[in-house]
DRENNUZA-159474 format. One record per atom (N, C-alpha, C): residue in three letters; z, x, y; atom name. Coordinates in pm, 1 decimal. Layout:
('ALA' (Z X Y) 'CA')
...
end
This chain:
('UNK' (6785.9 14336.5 18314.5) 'N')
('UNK' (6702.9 14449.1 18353.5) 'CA')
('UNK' (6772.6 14524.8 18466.4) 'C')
('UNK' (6839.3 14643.0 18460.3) 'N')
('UNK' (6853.0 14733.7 18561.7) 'CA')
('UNK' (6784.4 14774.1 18644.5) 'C')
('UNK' (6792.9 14804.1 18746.7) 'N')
('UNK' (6686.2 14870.3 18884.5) 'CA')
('UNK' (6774.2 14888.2 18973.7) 'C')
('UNK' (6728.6 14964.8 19094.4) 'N')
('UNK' (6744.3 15022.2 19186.9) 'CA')
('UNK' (6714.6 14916.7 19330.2) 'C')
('UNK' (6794.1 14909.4 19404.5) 'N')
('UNK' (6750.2 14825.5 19506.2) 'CA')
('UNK' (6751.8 14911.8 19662.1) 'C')
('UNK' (6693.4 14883.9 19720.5) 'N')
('UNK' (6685.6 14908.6 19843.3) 'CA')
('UNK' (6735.8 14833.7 19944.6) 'C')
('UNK' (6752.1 14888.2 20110.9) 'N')
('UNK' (6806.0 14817.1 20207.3) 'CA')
('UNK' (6704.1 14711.2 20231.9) 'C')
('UNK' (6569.1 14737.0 20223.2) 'N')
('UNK' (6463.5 14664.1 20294.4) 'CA')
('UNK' (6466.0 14556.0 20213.3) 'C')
('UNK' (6484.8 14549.7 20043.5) 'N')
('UNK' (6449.3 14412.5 19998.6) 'CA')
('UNK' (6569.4 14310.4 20041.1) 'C')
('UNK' (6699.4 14374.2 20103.1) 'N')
('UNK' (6830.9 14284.3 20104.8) 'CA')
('UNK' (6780.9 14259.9 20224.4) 'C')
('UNK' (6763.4 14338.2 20328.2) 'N')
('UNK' (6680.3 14261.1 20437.6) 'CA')
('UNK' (6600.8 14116.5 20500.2) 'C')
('UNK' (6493.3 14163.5 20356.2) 'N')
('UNK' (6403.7 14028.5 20294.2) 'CA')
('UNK' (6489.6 13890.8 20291.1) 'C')
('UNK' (6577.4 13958.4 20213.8) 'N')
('UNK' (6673.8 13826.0 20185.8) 'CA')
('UNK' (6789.9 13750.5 20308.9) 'C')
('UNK' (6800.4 13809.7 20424.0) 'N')
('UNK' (6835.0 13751.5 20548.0) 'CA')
('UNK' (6777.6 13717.1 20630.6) 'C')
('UNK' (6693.4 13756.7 20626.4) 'N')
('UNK' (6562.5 13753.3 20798.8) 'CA')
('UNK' (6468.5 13675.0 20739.8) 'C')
('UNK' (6457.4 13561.4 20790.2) 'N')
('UNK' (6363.6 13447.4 20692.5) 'CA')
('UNK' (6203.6 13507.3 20743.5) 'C')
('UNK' (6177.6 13605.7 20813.2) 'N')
('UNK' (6086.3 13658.0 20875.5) 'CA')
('UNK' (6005.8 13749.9 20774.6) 'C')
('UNK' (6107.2 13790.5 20714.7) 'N')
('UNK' (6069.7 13955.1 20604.6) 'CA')
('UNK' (6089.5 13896.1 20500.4) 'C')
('UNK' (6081.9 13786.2 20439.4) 'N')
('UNK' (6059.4 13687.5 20316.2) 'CA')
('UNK' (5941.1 13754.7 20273.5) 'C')
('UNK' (5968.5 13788.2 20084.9) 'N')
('UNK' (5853.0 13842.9 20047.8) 'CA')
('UNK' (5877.6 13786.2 19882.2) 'C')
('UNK' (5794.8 13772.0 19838.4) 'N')
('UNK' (5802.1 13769.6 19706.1) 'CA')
('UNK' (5831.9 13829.8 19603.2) 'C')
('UNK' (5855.2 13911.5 19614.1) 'N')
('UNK' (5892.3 14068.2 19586.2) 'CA')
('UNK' (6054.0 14030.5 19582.8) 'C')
('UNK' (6100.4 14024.5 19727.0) 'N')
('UNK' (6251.3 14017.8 19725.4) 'CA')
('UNK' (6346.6 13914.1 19637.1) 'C')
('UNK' (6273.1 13806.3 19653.7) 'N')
('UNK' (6298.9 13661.5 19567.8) 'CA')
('UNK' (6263.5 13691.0 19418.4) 'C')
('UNK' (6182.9 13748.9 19358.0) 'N')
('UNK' (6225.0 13826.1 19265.5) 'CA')
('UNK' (6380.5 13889.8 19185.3) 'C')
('UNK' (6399.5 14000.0 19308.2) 'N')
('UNK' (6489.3 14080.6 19291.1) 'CA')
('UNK' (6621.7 13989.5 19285.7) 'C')
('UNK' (6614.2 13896.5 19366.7) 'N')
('UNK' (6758.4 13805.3 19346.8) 'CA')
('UNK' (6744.6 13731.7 19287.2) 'C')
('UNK' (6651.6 13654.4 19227.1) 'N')
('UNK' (6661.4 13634.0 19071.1) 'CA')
('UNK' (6712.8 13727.3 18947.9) 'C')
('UNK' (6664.8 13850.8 18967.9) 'N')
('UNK' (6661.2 13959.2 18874.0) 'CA')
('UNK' (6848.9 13994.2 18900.3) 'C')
('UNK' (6903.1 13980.7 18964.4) 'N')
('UNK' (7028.8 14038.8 18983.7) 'CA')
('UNK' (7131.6 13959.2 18977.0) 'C')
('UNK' (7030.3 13825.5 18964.7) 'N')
('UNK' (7193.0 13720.0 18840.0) 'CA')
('UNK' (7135.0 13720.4 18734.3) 'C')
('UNK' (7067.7 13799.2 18648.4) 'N')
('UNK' (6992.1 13801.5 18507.4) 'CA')
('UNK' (7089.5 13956.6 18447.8) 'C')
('UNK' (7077.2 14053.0 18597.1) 'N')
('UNK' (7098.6 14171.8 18511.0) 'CA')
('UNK' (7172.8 14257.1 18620.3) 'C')
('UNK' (7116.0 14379.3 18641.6) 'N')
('UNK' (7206.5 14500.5 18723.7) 'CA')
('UNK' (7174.6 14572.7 18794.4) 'C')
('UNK' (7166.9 14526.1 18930.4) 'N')
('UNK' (7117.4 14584.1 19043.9) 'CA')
('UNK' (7220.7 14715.5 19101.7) 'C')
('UNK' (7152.6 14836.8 19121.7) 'N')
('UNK' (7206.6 14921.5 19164.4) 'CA')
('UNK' (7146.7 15004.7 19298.6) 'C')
('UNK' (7309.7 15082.7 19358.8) 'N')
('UNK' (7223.6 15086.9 19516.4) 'CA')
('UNK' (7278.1 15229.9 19560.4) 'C')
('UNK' (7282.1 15314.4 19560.6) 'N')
('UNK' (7317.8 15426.9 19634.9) 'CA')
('UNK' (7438.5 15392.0 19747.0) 'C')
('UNK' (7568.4 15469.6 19801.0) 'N')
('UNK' (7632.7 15484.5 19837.4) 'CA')
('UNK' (7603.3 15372.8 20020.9) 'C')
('UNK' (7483.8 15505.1 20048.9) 'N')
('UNK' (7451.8 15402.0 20202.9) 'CA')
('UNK' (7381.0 15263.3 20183.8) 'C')
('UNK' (7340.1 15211.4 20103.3) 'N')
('UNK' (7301.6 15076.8 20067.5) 'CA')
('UNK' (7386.2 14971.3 20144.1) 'C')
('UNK' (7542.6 14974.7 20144.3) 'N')
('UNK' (7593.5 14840.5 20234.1) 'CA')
('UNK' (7555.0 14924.9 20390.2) 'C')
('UNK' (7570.6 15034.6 20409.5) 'N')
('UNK' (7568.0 15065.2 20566.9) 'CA')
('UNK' (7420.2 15023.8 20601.7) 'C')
('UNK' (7343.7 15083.6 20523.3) 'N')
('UNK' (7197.2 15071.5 20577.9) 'CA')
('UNK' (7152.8 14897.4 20647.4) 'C')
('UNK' (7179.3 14799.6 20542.8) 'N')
('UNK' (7187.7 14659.3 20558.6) 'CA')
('UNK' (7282.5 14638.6 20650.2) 'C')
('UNK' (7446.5 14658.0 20668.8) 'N')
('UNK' (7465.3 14609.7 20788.7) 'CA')
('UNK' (7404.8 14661.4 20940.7) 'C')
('UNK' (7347.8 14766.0 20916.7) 'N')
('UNK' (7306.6 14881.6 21068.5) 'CA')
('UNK' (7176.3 14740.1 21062.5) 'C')
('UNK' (7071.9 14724.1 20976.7) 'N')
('UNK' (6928.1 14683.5 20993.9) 'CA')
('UNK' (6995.8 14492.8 21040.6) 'C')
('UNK' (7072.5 14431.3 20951.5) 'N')
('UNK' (7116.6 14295.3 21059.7) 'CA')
('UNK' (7212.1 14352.2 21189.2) 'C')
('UNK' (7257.8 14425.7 21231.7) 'N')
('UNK' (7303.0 14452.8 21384.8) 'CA')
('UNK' (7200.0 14462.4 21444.9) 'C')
('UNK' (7119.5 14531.8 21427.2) 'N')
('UNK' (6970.5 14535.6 21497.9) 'CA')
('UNK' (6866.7 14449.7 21509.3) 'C')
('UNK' (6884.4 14361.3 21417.2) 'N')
('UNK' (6876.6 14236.7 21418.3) 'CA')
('UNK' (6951.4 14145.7 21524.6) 'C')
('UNK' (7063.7 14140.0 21530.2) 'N')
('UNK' (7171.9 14079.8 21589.3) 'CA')
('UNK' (7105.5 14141.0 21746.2) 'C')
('UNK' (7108.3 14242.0 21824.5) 'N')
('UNK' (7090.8 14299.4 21882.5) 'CA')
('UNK' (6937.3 14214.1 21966.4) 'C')
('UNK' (6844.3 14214.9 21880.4) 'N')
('UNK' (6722.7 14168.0 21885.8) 'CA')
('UNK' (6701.4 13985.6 21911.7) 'C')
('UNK' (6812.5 13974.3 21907.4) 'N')
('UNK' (6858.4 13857.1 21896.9) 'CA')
('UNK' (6744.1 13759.9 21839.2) 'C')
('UNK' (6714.5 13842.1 21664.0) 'N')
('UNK' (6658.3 13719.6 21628.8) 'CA')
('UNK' (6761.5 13633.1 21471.5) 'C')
('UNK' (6878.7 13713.3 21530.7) 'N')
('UNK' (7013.4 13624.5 21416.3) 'CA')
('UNK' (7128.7 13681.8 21533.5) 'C')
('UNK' (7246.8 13585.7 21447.3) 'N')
('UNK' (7366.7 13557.5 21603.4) 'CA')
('UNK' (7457.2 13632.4 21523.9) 'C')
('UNK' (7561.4 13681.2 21605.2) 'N')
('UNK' (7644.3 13807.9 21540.3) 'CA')
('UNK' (7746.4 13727.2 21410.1) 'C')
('UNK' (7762.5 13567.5 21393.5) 'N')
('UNK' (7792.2 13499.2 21293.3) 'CA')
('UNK' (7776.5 13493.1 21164.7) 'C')
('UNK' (7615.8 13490.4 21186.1) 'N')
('UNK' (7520.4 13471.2 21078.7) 'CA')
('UNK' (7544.6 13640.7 20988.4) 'C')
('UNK' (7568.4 13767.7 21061.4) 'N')
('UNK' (7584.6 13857.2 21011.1) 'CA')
('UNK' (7686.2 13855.0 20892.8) 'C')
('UNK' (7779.4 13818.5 21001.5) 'N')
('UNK' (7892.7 13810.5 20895.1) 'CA')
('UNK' (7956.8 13737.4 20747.7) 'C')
('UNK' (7820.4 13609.8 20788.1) 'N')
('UNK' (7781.2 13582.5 20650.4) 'CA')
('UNK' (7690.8 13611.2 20549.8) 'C')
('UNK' (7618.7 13697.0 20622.8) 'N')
('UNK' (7478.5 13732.0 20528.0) 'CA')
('UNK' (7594.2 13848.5 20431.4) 'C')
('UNK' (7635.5 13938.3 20473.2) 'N')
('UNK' (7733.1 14021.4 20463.6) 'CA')
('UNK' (7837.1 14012.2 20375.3) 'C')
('UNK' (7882.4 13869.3 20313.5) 'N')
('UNK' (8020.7 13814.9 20269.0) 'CA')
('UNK' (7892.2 13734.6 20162.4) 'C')
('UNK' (7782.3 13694.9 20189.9) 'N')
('UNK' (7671.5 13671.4 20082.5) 'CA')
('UNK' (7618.3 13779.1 19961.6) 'C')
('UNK' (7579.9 13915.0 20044.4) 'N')
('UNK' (7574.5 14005.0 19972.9) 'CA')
('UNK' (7678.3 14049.9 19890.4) 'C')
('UNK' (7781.7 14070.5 19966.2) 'N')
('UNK' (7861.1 14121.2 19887.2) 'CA')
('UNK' (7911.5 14057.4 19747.6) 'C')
('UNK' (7874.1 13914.1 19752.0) 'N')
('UNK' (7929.1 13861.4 19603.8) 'CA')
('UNK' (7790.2 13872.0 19482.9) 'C')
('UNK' (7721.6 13950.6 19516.0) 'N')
('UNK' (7581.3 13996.0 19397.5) 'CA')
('UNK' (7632.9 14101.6 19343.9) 'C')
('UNK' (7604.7 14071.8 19216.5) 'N')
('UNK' (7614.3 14217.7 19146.4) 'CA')
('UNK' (7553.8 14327.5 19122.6) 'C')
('UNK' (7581.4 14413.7 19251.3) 'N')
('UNK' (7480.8 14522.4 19283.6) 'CA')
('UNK' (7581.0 14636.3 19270.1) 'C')
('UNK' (7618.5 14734.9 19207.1) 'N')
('UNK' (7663.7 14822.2 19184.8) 'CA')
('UNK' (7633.7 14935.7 19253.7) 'C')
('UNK' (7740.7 14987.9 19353.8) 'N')
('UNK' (7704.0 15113.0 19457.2) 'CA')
('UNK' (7745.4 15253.6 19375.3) 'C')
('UNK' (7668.9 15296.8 19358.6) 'N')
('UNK' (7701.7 15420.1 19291.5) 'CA')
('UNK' (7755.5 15565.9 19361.2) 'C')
('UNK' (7871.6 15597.7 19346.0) 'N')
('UNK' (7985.5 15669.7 19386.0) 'CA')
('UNK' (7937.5 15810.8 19406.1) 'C')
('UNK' (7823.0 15844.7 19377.7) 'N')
('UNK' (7778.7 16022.6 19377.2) 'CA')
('UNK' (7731.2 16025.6 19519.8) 'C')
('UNK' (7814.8 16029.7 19655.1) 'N')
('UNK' (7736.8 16082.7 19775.0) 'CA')
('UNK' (7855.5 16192.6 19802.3) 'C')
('UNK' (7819.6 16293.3 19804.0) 'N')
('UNK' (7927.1 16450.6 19799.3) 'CA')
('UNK' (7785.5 16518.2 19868.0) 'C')
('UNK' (7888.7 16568.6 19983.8) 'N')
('UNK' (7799.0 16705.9 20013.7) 'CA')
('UNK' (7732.8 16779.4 19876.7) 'C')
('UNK' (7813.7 16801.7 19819.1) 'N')
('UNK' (7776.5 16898.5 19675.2) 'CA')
('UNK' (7650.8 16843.1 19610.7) 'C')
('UNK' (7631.6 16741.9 19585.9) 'N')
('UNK' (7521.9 16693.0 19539.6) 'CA')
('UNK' (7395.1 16625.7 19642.3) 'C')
('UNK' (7460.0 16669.3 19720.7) 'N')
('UNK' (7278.8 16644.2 19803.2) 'CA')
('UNK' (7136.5 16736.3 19810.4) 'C')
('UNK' (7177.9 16806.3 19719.9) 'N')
('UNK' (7055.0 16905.5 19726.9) 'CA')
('UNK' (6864.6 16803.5 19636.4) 'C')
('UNK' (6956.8 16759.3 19527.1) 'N')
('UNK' (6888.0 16680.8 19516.7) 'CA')
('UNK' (6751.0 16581.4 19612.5) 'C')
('UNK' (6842.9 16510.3 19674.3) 'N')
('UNK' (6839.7 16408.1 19793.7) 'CA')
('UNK' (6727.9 16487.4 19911.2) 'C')
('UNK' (6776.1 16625.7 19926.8) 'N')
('UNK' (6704.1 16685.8 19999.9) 'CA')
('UNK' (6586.7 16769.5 19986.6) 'C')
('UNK' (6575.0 16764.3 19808.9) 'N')
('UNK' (6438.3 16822.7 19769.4) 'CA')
('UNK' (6333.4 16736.3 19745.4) 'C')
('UNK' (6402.3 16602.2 19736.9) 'N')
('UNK' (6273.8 16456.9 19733.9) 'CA')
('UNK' (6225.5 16411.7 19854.1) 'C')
('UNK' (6333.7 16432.4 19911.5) 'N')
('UNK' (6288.7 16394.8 20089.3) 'CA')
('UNK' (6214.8 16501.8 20132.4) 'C')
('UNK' (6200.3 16665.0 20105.8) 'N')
('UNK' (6077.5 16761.8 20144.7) 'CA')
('UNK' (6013.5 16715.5 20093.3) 'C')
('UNK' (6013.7 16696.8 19971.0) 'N')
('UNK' (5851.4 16734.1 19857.9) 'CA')
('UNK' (5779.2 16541.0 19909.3) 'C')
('UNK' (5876.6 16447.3 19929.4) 'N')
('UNK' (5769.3 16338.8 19950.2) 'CA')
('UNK' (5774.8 16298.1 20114.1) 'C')
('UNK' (5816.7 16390.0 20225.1) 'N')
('UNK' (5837.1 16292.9 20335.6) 'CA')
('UNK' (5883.9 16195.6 20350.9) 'C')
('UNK' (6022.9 16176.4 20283.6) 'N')
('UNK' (6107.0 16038.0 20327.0) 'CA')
('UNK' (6229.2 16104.9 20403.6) 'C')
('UNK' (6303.2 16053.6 20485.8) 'N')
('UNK' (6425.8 16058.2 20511.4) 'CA')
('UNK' (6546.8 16102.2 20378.9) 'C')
('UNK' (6640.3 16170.1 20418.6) 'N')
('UNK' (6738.6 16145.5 20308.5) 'CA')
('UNK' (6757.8 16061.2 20244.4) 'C')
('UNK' (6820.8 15950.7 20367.1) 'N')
('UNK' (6852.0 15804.1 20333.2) 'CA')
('UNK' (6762.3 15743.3 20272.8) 'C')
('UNK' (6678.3 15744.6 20246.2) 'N')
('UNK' (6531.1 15702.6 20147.4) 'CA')
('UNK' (6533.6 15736.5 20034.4) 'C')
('UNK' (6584.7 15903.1 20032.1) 'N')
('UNK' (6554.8 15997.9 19890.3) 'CA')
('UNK' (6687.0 15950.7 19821.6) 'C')
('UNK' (6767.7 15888.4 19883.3) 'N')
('UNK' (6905.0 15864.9 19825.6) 'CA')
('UNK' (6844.0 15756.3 19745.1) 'C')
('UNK' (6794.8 15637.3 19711.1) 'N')
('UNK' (6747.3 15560.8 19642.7) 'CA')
('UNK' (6629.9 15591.4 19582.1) 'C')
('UNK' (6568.5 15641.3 19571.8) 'N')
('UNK' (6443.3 15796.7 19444.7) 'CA')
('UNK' (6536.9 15834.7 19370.8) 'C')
('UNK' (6632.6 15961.5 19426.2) 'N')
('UNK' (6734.7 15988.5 19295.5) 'CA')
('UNK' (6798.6 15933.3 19260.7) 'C')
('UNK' (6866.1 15775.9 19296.0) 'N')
('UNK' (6890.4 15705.7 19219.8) 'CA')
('UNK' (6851.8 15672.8 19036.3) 'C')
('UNK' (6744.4 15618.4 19099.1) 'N')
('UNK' (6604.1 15537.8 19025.6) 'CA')
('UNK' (6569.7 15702.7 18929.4) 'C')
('UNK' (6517.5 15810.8 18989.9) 'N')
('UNK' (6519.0 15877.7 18927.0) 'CA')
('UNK' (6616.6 15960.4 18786.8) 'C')
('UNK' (6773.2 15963.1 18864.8) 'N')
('UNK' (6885.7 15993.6 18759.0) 'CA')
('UNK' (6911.7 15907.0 18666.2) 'C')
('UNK' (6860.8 15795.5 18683.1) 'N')
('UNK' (6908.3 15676.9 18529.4) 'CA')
('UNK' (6799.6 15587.5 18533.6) 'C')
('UNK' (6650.3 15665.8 18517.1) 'N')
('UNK' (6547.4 15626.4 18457.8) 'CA')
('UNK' (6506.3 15474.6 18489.4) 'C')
('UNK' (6561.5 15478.7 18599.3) 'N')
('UNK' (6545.1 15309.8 18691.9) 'CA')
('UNK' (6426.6 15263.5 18765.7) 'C')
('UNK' (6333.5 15120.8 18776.7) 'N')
('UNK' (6266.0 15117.0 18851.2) 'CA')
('UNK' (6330.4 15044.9 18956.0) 'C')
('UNK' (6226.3 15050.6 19057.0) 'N')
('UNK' (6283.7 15099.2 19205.3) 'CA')
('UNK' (6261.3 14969.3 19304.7) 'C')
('UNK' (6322.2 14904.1 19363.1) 'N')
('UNK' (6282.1 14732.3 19443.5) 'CA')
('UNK' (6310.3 14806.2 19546.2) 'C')
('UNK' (6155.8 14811.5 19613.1) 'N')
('UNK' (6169.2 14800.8 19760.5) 'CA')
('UNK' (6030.8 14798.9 19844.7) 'C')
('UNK' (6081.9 14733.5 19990.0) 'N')
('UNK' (5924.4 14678.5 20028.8) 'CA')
('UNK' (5894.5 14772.4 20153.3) 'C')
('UNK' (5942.8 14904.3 20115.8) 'N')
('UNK' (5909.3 15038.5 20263.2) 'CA')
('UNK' (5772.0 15057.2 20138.9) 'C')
('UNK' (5696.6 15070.2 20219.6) 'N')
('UNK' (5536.0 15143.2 20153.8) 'CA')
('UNK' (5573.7 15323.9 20144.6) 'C')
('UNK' (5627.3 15357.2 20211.5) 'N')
('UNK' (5631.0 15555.5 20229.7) 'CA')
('UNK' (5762.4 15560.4 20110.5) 'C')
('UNK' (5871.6 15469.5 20093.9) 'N')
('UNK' (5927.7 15499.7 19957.0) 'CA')
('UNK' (5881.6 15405.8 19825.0) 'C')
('UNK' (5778.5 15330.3 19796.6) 'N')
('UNK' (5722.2 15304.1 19704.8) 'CA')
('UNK' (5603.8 15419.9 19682.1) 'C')
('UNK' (5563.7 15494.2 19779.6) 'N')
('UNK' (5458.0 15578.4 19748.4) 'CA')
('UNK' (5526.6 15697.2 19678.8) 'C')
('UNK' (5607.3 15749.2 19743.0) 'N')
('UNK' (5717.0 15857.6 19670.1) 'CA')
('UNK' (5747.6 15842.0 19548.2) 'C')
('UNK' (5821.1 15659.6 19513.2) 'N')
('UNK' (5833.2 15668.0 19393.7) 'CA')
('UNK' (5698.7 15676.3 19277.4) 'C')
('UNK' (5630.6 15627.3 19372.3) 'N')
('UNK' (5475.6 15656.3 19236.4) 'CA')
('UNK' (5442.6 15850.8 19211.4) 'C')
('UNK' (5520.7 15877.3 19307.4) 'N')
('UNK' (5453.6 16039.8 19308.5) 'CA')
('UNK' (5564.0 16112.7 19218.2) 'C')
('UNK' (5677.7 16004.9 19254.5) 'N')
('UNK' (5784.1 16110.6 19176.0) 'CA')
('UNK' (5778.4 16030.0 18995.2) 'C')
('UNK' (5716.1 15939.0 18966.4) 'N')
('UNK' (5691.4 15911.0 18850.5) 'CA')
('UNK' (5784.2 15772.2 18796.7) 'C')
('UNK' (5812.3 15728.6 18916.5) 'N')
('UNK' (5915.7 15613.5 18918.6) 'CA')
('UNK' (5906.7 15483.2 18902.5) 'C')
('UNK' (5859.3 15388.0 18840.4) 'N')
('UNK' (5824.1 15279.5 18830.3) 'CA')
('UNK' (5863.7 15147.0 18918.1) 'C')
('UNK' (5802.9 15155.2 18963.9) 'N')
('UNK' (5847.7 15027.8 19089.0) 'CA')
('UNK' (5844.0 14828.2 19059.5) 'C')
('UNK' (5954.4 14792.6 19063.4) 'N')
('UNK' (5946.1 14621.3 19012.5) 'CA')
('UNK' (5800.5 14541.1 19176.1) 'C')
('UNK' (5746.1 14494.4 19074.6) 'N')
('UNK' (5637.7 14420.6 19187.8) 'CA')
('UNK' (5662.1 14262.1 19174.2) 'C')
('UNK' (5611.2 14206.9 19253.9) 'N')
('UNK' (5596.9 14117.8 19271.5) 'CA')
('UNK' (5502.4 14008.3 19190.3) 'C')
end
């Protein structure tokens, strides 16, 4: 099963804190099939464990393995972030109130008819508005 993943569910999956059922799901689902992530997908996850790190509720170690963890899933970053094509990006983020970086995973999900893993409530609401089917728990 293909889908769309978000920073927040990879999150889930480091911070034994943001454990959700939902996320444990998704990493099941992504040694079954084909998780896909928008361009800022590795930045977003390493910025959210630095801040973590920062918060000191994980040690700047543990990053570097959560990090060298992720990276061996088969999550496919998809190569379309061009100035040229952000207009897109920037008409989902007006019309639903998300950030770019948000709308970047909508048009994902949206351009290849993908449902959408993620545990932000303001981009699961978007995707219900933009007609997007969201994997639940």
């Amino acid at each position: 099963m293909d889908f769309v993943i978000d920073a927040s569910v990879a999150v889930a999956w480091s911070l034994e804190d943001e454990a959700s059922a939902l996320a444990e799901e998704v990493l099941d689902a992504i040694e079954s099939g084909d998780g896909h992530a928008p361009a800022i997908w590795p930045f977003e996850v390493a910025n959210a464990l630095l801040s973590a790190e920062r918060r000191k509720r994980i040690v700047p170690g543990a990053t570097k393995r959560l990090l060298d963890a992720l990276s061996s899933l088969e999550i496919e970053i998809d190569p379309l972030a061009t100035l040229e094509h952000l207009d897109v990006e920037l008409a989902l983020a007006r019309e639903h109130g998300l950030s770019v970086y948000d709308a970047s995973y909508l048009s994902l999900a949206v351009r290849f008819g993908l449902p959408l893993a993620t545990l932000d409530e303001r981009l699961r609401t978007a995707a219900a508005g933009a007609g997007v089917a969201l994997l639940v728990a």
